[in-house]
N, C-alpha and C positions, 0 to 999 in steps of 0.2 A: 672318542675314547676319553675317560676319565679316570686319571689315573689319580687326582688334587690327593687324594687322602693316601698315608701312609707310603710316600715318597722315599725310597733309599738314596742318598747321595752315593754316588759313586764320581771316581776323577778320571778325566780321559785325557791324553796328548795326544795332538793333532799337528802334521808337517804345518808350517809358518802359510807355508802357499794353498795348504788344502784347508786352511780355517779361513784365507782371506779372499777364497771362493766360496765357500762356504757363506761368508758375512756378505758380500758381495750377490748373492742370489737372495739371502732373506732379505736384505735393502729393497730390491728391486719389487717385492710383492708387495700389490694394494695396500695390504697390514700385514705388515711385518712381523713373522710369528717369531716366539723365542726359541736360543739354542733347543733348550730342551722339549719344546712342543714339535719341533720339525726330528731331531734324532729319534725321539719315542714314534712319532709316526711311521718313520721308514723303519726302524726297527720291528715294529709290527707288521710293517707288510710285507716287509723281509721274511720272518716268522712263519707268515701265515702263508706267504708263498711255497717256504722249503717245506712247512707241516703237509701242503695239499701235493707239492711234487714227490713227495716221501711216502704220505701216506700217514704222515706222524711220529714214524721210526724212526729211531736214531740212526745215522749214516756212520761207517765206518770210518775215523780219517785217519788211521794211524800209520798210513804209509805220506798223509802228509809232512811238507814241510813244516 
């Protein structure tokens, strides 16, 4: 995926213990990818998961919390 050109910054908050797990499993790989190369990849697979269980349809959630 190449997303380099026309990047939106966007800011996220993250629990103290879920970023230093987080930090703690990109350490550990070969080559260490950055915050933003590993979020945008599971976010696409996220994506591409719920577009293929869906169908592409938007899901109702308005009974969530």
């Amino acid at each position: 995926m190449d997303m380099a050109r026309n990047k939106k910054q966007i800011g996220l908050a993250l629990d103290p213990e879920l970023l230093a797990r987080f930090d703690a499993w990109r350490d550990r790989q070969r080559f260490s990818p950055s915050r933003t190369e590993v979020i945008e990849e599971l976010l696409s697979t996220f994506l591409d998961a719920e577009d293929k269980r869906t169908g592409g349809k938007t899901v109702d959630n308005s009974d969530a919390d």
